[in-house]
N, C-alpha and C positions, 0 to 999 in steps of 0.2 A: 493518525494519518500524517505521515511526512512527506510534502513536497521537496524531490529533488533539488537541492541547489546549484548551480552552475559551475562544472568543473569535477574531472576526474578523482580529486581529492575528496571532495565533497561529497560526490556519490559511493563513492565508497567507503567513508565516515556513516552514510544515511543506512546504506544497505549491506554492510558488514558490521562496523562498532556499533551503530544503535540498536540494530537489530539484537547482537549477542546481550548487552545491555539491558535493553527489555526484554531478553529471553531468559535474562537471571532476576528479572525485579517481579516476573511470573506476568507479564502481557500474555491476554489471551492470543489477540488476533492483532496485527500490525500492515496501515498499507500504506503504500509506496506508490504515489503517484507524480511520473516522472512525464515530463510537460513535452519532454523534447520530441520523443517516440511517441506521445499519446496515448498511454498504456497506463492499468494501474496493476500493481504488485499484490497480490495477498497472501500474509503468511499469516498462518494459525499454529498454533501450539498442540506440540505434536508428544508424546511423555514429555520430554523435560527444555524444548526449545521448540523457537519457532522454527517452520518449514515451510514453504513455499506451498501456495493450494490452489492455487489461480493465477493466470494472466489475465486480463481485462482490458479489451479494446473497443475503442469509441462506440463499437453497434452494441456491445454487453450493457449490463446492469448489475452494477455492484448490489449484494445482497451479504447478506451477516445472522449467522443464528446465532449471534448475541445479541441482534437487535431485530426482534420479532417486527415486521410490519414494512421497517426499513425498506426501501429500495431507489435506487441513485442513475437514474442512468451517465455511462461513463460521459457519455458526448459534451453533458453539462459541464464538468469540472475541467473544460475545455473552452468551452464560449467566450466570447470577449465582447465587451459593451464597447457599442459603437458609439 
């Protein structure tokens, strides 16, 4: 999971060089949760790189069939202690 960092440079380091990165070090699934939009990215490997398999917005629930049982809802990885 990588959280967006702040700034155009940066998301595009997270969600272009790391991605191709761990699409040659053989990542299965890769996600990208970008704080700004409130949205998470999922890419899974797809033959030989990762691809894009989902958008995920705050009403969704992150799920992974790499992790049987798993389930996340997005809204969480949003909340902020008062």
């Amino acid at each position: 999971m990588e959280v967006l960092s702040p700034g155009s440079a940066n998301a595009r380091r997270d969600r272009e060089v790391k991605r191709k990165l761990y699409s040659h070090r053989g990542v299965m699934e890769y996600w990208i949760v970008d704080w700004q939009t409130r949205k998470v990215e999922v890419y899974r490997r797809q033959e030989l790189a990762l691809h894009l398999a989902a958008t995920l917005y705050v009403e969704d629930t992150l799920t992974s069939p790499l992790l049987p049982g798993f389930a996340c809802p997005v809204a969480t990885l949003f909340e902020t202690t008062p």
